[in-house]
C-alpha positions in Angstrom: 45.2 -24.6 -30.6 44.5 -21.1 -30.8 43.8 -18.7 -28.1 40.1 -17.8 -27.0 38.3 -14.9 -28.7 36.1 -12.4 -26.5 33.5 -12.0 -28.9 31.5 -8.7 -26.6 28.6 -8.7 -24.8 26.6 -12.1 -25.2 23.1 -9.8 -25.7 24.7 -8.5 -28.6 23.9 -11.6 -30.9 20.0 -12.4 -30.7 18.4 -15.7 -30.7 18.4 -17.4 -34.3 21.3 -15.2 -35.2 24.7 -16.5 -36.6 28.2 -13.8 -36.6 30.8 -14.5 -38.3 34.1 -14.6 -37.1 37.1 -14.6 -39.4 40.5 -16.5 -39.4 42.0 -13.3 -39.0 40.2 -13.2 -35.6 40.9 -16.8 -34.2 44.2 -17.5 -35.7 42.1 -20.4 -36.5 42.5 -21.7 -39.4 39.2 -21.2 -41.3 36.7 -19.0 -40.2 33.9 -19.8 -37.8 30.3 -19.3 -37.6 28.9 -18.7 -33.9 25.0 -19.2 -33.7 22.7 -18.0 -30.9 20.6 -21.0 -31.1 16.7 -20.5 -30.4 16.8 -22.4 -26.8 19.2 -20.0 -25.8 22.1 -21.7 -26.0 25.9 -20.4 -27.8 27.1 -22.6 -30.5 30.3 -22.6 -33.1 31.0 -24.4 -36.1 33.8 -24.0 -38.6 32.1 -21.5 -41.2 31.9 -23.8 -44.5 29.5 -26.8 -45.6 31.5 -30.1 -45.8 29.3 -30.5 -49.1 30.3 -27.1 -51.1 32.4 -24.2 -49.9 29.5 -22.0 -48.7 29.7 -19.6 -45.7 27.3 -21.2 -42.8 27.2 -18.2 -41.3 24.6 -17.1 -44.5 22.8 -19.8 -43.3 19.3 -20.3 -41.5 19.2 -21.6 -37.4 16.5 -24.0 -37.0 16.1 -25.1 -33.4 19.4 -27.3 -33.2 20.7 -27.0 -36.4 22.6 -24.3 -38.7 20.9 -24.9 -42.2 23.0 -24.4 -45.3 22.0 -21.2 -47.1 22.7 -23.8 -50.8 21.5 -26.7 -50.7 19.6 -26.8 -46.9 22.4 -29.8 -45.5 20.9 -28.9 -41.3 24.0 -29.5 -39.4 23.4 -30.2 -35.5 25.0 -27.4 -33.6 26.6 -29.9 -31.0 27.7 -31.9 -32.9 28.9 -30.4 -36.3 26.9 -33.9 -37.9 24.9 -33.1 -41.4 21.0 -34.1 -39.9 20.0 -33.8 -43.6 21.7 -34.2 -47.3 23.4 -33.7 -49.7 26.2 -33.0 -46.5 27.7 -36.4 -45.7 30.3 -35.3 -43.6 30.6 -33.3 -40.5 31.8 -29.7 -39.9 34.2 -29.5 -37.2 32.4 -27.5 -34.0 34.1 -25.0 -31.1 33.7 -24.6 -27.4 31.6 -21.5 -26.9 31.2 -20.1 -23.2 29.4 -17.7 -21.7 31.6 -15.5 -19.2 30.8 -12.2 -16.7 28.6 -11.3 -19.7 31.1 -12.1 -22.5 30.7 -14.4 -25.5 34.2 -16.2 -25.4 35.2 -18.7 -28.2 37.7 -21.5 -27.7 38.8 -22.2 -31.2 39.8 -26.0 -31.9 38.4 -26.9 -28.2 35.3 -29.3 -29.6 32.0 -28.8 -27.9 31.7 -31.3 -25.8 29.2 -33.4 -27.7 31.0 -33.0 -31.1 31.7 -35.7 -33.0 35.4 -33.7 -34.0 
């Protein structure tokens, strides 16, 4: 498992917003799309659609789901499950955490409702 990522300042990523965070970053080994999800609430899924090798992180948040920029597969941020085809198979999610302030990922710690 690879070490957690301080991402800054949790305000820095708006609502319906998705960063990017490379490989490079995580020591992970894909990168990783973190999305500020419209409830509120900090999200992170590995960064490309089970169906095709496009970047989520180009994609569209819709309430709880990260909507593939291709084809529109809606993966459910908790737990990385395609909601909507042509995506049959899950994308692996990440523990995000919100601490003094900080956006901190855990990369390859599963949210806790993921289906990893």
């Amino acid at each position: 498992m690879a070490q957690t990522v301080n991402l800054g300042p949790a305000d820095q990523l708006p609502e319906g917003e998705v960063m990017q965070v490379t490989a490079e970053q995580t020591g992970h080994s894909g990168d990783i799309a973190v999305v500020h999800a419209e409830d509120g609430g900090y999200f992170a899924l590995d960064d490309e659609c089970s169906h095709e090798a496009v970047s989520l992180s180009d994609g569209f948040v819709e309430e709880q789901t990260l909507e593939c920029p291709m084809h529109a597969s809606a993966f459910c941020l908790k737990t990385g499950v395609p909601e909507t085809p042509p995506a049959m198979s899950p994308v692996k999610t990440h523990l995000v955490t919100v601490e003094d302030g900080d956006l901190v990922l855990h990369p390859g710690t599963p949210h806790p409702h993921a289906q990893n």
